[in-house]
N, C-alpha and C positions, 0 to 999 in steps of 0.2 A: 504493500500500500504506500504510496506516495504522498508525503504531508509535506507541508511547507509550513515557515514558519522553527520556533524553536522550542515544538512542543516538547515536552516528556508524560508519557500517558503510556497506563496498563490497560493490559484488555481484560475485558467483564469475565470471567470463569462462570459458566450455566451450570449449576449442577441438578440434571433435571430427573424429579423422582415421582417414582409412582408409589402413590396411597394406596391403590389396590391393583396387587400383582395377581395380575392371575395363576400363576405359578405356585404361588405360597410361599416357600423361603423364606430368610432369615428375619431377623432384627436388626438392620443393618442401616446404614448410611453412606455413602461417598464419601472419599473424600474428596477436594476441591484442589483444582490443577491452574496454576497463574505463570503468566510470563509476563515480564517488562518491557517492553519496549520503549527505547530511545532514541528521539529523531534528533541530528546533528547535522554539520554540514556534510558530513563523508554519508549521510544515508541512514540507515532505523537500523540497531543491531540488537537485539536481542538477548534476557538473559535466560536459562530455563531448557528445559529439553526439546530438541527440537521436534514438530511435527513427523517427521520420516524415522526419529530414533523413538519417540512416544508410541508409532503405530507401531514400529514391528516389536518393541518390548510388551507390547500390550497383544500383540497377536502371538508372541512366544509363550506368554503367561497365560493364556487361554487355553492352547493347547496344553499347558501341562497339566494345570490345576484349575481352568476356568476364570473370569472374572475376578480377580481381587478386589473386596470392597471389604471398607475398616469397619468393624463393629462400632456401634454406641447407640447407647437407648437418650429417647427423650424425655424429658417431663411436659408435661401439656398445660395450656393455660391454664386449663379448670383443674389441673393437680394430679389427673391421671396419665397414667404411660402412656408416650405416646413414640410406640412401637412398632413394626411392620409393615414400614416404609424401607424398600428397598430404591437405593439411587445412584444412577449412571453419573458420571463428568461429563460434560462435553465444553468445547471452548468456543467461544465470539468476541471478535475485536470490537472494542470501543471504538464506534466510527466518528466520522465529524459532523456535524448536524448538517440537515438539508440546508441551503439557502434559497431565497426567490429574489428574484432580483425584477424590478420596474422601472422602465424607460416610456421618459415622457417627451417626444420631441416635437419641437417648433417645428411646422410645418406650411408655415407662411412664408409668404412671395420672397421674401429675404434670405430665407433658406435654403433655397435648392442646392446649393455646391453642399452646403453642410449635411442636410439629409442623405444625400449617395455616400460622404466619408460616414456619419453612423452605419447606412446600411454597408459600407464596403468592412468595416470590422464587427459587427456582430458576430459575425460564424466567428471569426479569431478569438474573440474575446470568449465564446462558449467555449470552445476548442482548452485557451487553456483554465478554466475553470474545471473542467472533463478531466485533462491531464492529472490535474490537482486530485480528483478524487471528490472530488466535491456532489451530493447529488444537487443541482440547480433547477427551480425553473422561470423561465423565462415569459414577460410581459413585456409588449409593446406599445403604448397610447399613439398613434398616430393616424393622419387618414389614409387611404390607401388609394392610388392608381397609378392608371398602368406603368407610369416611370418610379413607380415606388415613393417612398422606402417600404421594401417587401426583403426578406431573408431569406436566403437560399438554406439547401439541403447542406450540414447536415440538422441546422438548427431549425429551421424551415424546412416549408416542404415544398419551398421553390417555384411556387405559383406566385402569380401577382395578380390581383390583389389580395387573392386568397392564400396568403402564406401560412397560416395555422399550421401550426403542429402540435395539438397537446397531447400530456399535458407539459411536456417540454418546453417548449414556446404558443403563447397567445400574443395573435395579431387583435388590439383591441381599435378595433378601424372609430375612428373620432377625431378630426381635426384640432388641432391645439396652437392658440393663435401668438399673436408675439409674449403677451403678456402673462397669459391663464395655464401655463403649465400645473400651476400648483393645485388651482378649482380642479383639472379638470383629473387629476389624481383623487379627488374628494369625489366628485361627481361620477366617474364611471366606475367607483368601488363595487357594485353590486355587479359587477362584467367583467372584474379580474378576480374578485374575489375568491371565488370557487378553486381558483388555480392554486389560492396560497395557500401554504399548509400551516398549521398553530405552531408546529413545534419550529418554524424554520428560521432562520436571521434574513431578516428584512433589508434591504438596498433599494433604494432609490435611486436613480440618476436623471438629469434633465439635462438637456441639449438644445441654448438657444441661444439670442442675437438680441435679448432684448430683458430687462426685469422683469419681478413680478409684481403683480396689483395685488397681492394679497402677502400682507405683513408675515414675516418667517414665524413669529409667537404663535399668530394667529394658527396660519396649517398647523405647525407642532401642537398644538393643541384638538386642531378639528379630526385631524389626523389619528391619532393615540384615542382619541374615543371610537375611532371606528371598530377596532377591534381592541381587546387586550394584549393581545401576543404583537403590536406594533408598537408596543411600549419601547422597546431599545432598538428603532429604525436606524439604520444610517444612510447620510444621504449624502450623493455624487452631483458633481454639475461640471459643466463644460458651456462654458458663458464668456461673453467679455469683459477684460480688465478693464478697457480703456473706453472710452465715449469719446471720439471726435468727434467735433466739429469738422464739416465739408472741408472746409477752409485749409483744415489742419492736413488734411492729403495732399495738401502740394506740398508742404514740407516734412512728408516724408513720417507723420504718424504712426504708430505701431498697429493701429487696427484701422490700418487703410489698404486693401487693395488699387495698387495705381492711386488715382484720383477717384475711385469707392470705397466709402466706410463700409469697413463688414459688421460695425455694430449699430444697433439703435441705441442700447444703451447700454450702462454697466448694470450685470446682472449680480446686483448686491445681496438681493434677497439670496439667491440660490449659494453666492458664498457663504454667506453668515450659516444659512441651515449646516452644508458641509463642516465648516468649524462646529459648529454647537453641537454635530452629528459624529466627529470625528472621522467625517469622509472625505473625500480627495476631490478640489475644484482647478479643473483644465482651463486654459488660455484657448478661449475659439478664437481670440486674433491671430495666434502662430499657425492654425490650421494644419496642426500637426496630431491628427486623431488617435493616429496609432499608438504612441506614447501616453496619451491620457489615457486612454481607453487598458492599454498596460496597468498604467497606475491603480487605476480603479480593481481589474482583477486581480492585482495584490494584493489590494487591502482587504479585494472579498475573502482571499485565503486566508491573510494572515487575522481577518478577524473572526474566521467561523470556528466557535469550540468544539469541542467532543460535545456528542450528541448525549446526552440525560436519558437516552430512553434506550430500550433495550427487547429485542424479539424475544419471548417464550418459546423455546425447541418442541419438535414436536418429542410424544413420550415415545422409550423404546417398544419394541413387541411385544405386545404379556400384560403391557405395563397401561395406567392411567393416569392424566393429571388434574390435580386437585388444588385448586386453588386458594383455597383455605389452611393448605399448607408451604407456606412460601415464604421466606424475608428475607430481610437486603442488610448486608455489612459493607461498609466502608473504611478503607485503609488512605487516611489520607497523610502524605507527608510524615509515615511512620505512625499513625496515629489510627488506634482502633477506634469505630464504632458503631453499635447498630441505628439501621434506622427504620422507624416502626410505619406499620400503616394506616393510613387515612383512606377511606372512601374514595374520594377524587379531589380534583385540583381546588374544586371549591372551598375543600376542607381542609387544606393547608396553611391557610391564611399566611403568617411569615414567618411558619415554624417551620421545621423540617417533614421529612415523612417521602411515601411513598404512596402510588396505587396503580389500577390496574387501566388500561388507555383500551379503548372507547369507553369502557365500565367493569363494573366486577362482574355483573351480568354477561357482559360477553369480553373475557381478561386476554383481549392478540398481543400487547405488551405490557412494559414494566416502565414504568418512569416517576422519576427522583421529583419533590415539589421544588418551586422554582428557587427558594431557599439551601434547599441541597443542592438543587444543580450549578447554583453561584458557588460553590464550597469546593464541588467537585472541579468544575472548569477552572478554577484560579488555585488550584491545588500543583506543587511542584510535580509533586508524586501522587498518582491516584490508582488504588484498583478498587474495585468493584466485585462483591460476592452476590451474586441471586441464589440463594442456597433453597433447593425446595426437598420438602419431605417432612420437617415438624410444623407444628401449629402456628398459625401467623400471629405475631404480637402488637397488636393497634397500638396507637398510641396513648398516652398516659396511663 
């Protein structure tokens, strides 16, 4: 797996057990298999056994005596044994979290050269966010004809006007004039929305020629109430520094093509968000795309965490899983501890905990509350136990 940045991050150990074996057997438990992984400049080296010496030790111990799992009984919350849970290891990397990334471009008369430089790097800039490992997906606000901006294959699906490709990339066809990039992010929320996922880090980027009518406080605020998982957006721009004056292109102005201003104005609003966002704001007077457009996929790298959440394995053969038997330890920074669970994210408030994602009702993963998962991502050192097979411990 390819990371960037100068993470150091362990990967989650699943230790997935069945409640009721159909088999019958022991009183037994797993025990729990971890490796560390450290990303550096030389690349991620590992400490721990590796994958090809794990399988054949584990296929030479089968053959002779079967499965090895370590005994140990439990006690159960209401005070009785809680015994006869038999549990497999199995292992899953801590991944990086999804990102979604939105692009809102000016697409008035002023724009045309700069529209075809956004549509000539998008696939690039997917490209290397993909390289990264990163899973992304992609939003476009713009209107669409036949000369674009439309996205080719592989981010696209290389039709124009109809470049969709979800849920990968969404072309959100809507016009965005010199000024309203920002409304019109608020206003077509119900038509990208569906694309973005809760758990993902948010980016924003706007690409214009011109300010915006709507105060940076303002959006950051109209904005964050739309959802709660928009709370820690960050936001990109690619605007002009400079505002000439006509006048000023004959001598030779920084955002002058020839004797043409390439800006209306200075896009101050969209700097300050970036600042306040700690995103990265590109010089549309250099008309140098590609290098912004770089910038930006950097920072998407270097600012996406490990992901907080984590897949449920299916159960081995024989075997069942039970979800009432499950809890989560954490090793951060040398430091033990459990962490208990809550119902859902609702019930977290800004304590710690755990539950089950869509619901317990129906439990497809495991995710840490947003308190934990601040702990866990700003941790030097982090592993992660999902240990299943005794009785889950709620919290308090």
């Amino acid at each position: 797996m390819r990371v960037s940045g100068l993470w150091l991050f362990a990967s989650a150990a699943l230790s997935l057990a069945a409640c009721t074996n159909d088999g019958g057997g022991d009183d037994v438990l797993g025990s729990t298999t971890q490796n560390t992984f450290t990303n550096s400049d030389e690349g991620i080296t590992s400490s721990g056994e590796s994958t090809d010496e794990a399988s054949s030790s584990e296929a030479s111990s089968s053959e002779s005596t079967g499965p090895k799992l370590d005994s140990m009984v439990e006690t159960g919350t209401d005070g009785t044994d809680d015994s006869g849970c038999a549990a497999v290891s199995e292992m899953a990397e801590n991944e990086f979290a999804p990102v979604d990334i939105i692009f809102a471009i000016d697409t008035s008369g002023s724009m045309t050269d700069e529209k075809n430089f956004v549509q000539a790097n998008m696939n690039m800039f997917s490209q290397q966010i993909f390289l990264a490992n990163i899973d992304s997906h992609v939003v476009m606000i713009a209107e669409a004809s036949p000369d674009g901006p439309c996205v080719n294959v592989p981010l696209g699906s290389g039709a124009c006007p109809g470049d969709s490709n979800p849920p990968e990339y969404l072309h959100v066809v809507q016009g965005v004039s010199s000024s309203n990039a920002l409304d019109q992010f608020i206003a077509t929320h119900s038509l990208w929305a569906p694309n973005i996922r809760p758990n993902s880090v948010k980016h924003l980027v706007v690409v214009s020629d011109d300010n915006a009518s709507m105060a940076p406080a303002t959006f950051d605020t109209m904005f964050k109430a739309l959802d709660p998982s928009y709370a820690n957006y960050i936001f990109h721009a690619i605007v002009a520094f400079d505002d000439p004056d006509p006048l000023d292109c004959g001598i030779g102005a920084n955002c002058c093509q020839g004797l043409i201003p390439l800006s209306a104005d200075i896009g101050q609003a969209y700097i300050d968000l970036a600042a306040m966002t700690g995103g990265v704001a590109g010089d549309l007077c250099l008309q140098q795309f590609g290098p912004v457009f770089d910038q930006i996929a950097q920072s998407v790298q270097q600012t996406t965490p490990l992901a907080c959440e984590w897949d449920i394995p299916e159960p081995p053969e024989g075997q069942s899983f039970d979800p009432s038997k499950v809890n989560v330890d954490l090793n951060l920074d040398g430091v033990d501890e459990s962490v208990f669970y809550v119902e859902d994210q609702a019930a977290c408030g800004t304590g710690d905990g755990w539950y089950y994602y869509p619901s317990s009702a129906d439990p497809q993963t495991i995710r840490v509350c947003p308190t934990t998962c601040g702990r866990v991502q700003s941790a030097t050192q982090a592993q992660v136990d999902i240990l299943f097979g005794c009785d889950t411990i709620p919290v308090g």
